[in-house]
C-alpha positions as CSV (number, residue, x, y, z in Angstrom):
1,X,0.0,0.0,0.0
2,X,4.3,7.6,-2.4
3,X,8.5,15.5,-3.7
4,X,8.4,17.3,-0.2
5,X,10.1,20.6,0.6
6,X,10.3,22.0,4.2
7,X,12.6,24.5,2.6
8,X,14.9,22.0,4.1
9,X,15.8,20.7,0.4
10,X,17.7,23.9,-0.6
11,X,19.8,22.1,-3.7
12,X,18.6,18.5,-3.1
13,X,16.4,16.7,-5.2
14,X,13.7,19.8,-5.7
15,X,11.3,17.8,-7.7
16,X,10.7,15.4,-4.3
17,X,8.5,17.3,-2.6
18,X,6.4,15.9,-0.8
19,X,4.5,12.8,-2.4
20,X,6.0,10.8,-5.0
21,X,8.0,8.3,-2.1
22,X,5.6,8.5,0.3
23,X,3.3,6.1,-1.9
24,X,2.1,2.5,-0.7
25,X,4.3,-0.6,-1.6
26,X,3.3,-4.1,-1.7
27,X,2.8,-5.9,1.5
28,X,5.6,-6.9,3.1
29,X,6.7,-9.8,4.3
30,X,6.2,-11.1,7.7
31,X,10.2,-11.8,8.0
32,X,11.3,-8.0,7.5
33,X,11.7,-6.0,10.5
34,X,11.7,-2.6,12.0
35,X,15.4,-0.9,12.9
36,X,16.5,1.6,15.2
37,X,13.0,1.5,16.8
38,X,12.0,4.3,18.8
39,X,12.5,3.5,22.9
40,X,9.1,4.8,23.6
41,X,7.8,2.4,21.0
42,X,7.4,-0.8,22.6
43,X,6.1,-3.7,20.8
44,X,2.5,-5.1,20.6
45,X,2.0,-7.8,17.6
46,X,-1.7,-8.4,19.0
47,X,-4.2,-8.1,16.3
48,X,-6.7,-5.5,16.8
49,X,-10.1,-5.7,17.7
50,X,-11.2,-4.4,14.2
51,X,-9.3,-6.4,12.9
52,X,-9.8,-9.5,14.1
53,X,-13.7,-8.6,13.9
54,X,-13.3,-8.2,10.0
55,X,-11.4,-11.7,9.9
56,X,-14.5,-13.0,11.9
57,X,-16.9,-11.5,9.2
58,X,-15.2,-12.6,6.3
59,X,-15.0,-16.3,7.8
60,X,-18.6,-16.3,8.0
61,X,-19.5,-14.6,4.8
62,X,-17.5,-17.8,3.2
63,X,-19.4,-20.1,5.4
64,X,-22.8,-18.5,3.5
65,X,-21.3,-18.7,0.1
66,X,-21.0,-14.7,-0.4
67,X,-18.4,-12.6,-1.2
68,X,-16.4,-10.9,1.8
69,X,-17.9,-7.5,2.6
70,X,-21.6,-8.0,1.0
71,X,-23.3,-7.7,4.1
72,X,-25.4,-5.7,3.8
73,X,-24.4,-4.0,0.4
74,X,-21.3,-4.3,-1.1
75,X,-17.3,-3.4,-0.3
76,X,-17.3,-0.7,2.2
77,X,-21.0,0.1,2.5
78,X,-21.4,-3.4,3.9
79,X,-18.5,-3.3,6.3
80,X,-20.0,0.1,7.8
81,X,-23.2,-1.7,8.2
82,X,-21.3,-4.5,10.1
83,X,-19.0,-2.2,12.2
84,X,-21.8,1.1,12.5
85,X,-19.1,2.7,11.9
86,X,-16.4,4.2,9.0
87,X,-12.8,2.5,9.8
88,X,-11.3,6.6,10.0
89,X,-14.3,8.4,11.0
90,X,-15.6,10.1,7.8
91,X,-12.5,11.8,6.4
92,X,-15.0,13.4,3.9
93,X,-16.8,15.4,7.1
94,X,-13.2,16.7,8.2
95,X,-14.0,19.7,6.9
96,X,-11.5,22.3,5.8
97,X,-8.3,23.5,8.1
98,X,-6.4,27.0,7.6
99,X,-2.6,26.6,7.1
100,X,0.1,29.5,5.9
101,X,-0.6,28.7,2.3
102,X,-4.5,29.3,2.5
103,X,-7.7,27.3,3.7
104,X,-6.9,23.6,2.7
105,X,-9.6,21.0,2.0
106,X,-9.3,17.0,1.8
107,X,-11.9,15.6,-0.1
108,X,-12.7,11.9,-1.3
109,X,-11.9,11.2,-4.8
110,X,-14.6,10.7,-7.5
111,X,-13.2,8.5,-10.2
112,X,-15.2,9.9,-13.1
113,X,-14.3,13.8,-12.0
114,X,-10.8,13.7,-10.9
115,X,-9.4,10.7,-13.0
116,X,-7.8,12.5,-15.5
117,X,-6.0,15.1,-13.2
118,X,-4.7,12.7,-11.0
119,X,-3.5,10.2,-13.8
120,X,-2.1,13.6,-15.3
121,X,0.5,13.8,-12.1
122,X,1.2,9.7,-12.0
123,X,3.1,10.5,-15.3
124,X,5.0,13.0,-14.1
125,X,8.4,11.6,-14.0
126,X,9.3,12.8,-10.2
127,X,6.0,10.9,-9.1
128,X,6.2,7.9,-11.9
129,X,9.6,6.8,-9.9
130,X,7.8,6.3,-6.6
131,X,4.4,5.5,-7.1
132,X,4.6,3.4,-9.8
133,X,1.4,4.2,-11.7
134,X,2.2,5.9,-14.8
135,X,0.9,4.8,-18.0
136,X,-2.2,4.4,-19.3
137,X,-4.9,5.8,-17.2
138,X,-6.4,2.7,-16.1
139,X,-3.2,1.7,-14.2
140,X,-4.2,5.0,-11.6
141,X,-8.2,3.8,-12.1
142,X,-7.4,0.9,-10.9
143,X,-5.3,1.7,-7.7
144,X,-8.0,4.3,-6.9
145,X,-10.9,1.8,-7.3
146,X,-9.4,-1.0,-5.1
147,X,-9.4,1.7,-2.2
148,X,-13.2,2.9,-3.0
149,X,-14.6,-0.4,-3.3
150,X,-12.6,-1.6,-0.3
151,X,-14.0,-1.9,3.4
152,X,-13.4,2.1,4.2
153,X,-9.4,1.3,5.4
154,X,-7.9,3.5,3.1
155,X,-9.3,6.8,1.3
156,X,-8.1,8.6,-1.6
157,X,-8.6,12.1,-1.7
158,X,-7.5,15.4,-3.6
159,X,-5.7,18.0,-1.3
160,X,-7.8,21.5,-2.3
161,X,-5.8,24.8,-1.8
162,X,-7.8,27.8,-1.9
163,X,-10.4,25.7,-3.5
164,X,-7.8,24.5,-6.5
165,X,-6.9,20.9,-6.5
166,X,-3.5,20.3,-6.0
167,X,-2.4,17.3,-4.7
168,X,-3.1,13.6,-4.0
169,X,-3.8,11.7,-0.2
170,X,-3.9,8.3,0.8
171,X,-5.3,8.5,4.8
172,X,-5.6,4.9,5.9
173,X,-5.7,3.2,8.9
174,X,-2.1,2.0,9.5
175,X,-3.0,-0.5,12.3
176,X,-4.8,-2.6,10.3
177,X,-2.9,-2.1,7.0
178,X,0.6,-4.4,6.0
179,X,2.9,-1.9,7.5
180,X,1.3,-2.7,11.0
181,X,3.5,-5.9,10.4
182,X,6.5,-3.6,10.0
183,X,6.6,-1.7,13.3
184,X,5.0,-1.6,16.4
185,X,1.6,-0.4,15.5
186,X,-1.1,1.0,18.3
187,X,-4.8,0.6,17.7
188,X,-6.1,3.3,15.4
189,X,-2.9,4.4,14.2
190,X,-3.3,6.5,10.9
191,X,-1.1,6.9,7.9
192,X,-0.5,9.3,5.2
193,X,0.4,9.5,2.1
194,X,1.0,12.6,-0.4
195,X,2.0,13.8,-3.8
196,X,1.9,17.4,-4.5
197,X,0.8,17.8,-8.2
198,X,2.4,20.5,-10.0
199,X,6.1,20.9,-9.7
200,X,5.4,24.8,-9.2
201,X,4.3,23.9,-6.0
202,X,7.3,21.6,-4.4
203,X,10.6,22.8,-3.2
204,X,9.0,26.3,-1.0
205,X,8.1,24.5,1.9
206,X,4.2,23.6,1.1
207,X,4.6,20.0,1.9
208,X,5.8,20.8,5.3
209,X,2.7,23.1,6.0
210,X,0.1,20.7,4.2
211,X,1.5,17.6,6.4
212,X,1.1,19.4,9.7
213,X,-2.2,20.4,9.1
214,X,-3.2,17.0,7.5
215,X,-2.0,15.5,10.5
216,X,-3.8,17.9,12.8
217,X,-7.1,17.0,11.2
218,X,-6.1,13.4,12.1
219,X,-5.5,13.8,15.5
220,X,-8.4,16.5,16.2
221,X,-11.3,14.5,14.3
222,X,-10.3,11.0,15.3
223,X,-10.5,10.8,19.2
224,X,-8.5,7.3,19.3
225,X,-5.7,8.0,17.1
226,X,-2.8,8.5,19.2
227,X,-0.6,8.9,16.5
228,X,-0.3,9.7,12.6
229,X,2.6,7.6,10.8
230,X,4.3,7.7,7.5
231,X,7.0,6.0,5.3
232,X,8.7,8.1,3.1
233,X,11.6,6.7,1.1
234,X,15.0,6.9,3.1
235,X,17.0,7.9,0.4
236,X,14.4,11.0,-0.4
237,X,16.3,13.3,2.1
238,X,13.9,16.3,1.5
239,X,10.9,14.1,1.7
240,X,12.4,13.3,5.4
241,X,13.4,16.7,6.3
242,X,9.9,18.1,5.3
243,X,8.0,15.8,7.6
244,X,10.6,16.3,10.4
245,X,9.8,20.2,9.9
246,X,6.2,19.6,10.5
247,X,6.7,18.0,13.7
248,X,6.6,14.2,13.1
249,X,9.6,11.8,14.2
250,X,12.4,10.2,13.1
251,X,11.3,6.4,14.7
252,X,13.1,3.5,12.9
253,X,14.6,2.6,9.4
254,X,11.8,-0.2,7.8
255,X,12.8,-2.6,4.8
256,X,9.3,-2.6,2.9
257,X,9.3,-4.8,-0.9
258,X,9.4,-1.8,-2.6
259,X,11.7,0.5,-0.5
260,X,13.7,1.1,2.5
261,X,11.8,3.5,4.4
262,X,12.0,5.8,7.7
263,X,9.2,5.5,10.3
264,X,7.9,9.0,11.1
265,X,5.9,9.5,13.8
266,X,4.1,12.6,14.8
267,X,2.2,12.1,18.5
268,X,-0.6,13.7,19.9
269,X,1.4,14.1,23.1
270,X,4.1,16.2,21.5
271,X,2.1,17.9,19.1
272,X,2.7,21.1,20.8
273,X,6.0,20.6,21.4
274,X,7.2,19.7,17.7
């Protein structure tokens, strides 16, 4: 299951802003592990409730002969039928949040409206090299599709400046996605990822601002979520630098398929402090 700036990237790689190596890899495998883990990050491999509760569901589901998720309805409408609730607490009610650069929006994706802009920046060479999508336009349909018809986990949405769209956001629930296998995940951790769309827009410290706010919507509309995580390519040193300026932590160094990446961490404990 991703250019930043934090003006931190002064003559380094100015086309990584924030985005292109923050973007999911495959899953991992159960034999890669976490380095240089945090202290303060101690270990829990139990499942989470959630989780374990969608294991329970799908089990049964096969036992009737149905599809996981059909109860009642289909993919995610089903699941919030099951649960009563939405797996990251309606991202699309988060509402707008003011940050340096202007009011800034996150809101869902629709396919049929946003396709073509979004598939526009998965060919952009700087993005191509880390999320892997360019091509054709169905290779971007389909990653955004898996997500919408999916149980409500992970959520794709446009990043809205000043009303403009201008960026790209993965918000998923990082306890209960691969990467949980990776670290020590806490129940109803949430991850982020980002690509900033035009290239006019990376390398003046934007990413840095949009992050901190992004992860200050987390942590102020979801209750539960202790922390917001992310896994930026290690050898992206702007990428790193940008989320360090907007207050998450360096935690460990994690070997996923696709890249070697560095756990950051931003907590709600030291979000005033960072």
């Amino acid at each position: 299951m991703p250019p930043i700036d934090a003006g931190a990237d002064a003559g380094t790689v100015p086309v990584a802003d924030i985005g292109p190596d923050t973007c999911p890899g495959p899953a991992a495998s159960d034999t890669d592990t976490a380095r240089g883990a945090d202290s303060e990050d101690t270990l829990d491999l139990r499942l989470p409730d959630e989780l374990l509760a969608l294991i329970a569901q799908q089990e049964t589901e096969a036992e009737r002969g149905r599809s996981p998720g059909t109860v009642g309805g289909t993919g995610r409408e089903g699941l919030f039928a099951a649960t009563g609730d939405d797996l990251l607490d309606g991202v699309a009610d988060w509402g707008p949040i003011a940050t340096p650069a202007g009011e800034f929006h996150l809101v869902p994706v629709r396919v049929d409206q946003d396709l073509a802009l979004i598939g526009g920046w998965m060919n952009d060479p700087a993005v191509a090299a880390f999320w892997h999508l360019a091509g054709p336009k169905t290779a971007t349909e389909d990653h955004l599709l898996a997500q919408l018809a999916g149980d409500g986990r992970s959520v794709p949405c446009l990043g809205l400046l000043e009303g403009t769209p201008m960026s790209y956001w993965e918000v998923y629930r990082a306890d209960l996605d691969p990467l949980a296998r990776r670290y020590p995940a806490r129940p109803h951790d949430t991850g982020i990822h980002l690509l900033i769309g035009a290239v006019a827009d990376r390398g003046r410290g934007l990413g840095s601002a949009l992050l901190r706010a992004v992860a200050d919507l987390a942590l102020d509309k979801r209750p539960a979520c202790a922390r917001v995580v992310a896994e930026p390519d290690l050898r992206n040193t702007p990428s790193v630098a940008a989320f360090l300026s907007a207050g998450f932590r360096f935690s460990a160094e994690v070997d996923l398929p696709a890249k070697r990446a560095a756990l950051m961490i931003r907590d709600r404990s030291r979000r005033d402090l960072l």
